[in-house]
C-alpha positions in Angstrom: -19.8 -33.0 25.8 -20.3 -33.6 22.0 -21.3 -30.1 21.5 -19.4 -28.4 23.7 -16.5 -29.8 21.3 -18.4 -28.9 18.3 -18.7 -25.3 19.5 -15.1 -25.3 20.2 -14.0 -26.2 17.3 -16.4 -23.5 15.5 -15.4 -20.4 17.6 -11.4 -21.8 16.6 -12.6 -21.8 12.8 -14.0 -18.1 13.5 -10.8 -17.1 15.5 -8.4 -18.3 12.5 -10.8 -16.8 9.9 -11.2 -13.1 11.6 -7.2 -13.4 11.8 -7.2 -13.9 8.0 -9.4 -11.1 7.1 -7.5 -9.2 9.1 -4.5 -10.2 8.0 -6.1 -9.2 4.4 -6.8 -6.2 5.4 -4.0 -5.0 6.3 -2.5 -6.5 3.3 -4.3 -4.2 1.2 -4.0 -0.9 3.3 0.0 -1.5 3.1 0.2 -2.2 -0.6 -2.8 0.8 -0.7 -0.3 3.6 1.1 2.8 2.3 -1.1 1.3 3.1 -4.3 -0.4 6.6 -2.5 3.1 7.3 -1.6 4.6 6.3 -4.8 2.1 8.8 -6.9 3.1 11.8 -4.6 6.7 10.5 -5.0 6.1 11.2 -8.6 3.6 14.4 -8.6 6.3 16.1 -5.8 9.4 15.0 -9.2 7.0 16.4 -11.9 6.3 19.6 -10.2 10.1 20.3 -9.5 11.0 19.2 -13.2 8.2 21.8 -14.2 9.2 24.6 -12.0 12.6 23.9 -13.0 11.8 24.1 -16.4 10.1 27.7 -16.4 13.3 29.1 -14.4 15.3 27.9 -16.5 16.8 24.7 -15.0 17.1 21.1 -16.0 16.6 18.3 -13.8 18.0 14.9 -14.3 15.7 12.7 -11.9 13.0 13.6 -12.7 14.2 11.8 -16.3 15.7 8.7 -13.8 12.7 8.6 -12.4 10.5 8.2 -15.9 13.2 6.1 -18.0 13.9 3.8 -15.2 
């Protein structure tokens, strides 16, 4: 009876901790594709600046986007 409670208690410990670690990981993947998507955000702005620049155009966001 004693460790039947005993294992009981262990496989809750190991339920709540796999939760955590996957709570973790998930965590990091979302905070991983927000500043992945924040960098091509930013590449996709410099590239239209640029190209604007050689035909002759000017864009403004792009200078939002750096200033602010």
């Amino acid at each position: 009876m004693l460790g039947s409670d005993i294992y009981t208690c262990s496989s809750k410990n190991i339920i709540r901790l796999f939760f955590f670690f996957f709570f973790c990981v998930c965590v990091c993947v979302c905070e991983r594709t927000k500043m992945v998507l924040e960098l091509w955000k930013m590449k996709r702005d410099f590239m239209k600046t640029r190209l604007n620049k050689v035909t002759g155009y000017f864009v403004p966001s792009f200078l939002r986007t750096v200033l602010f």
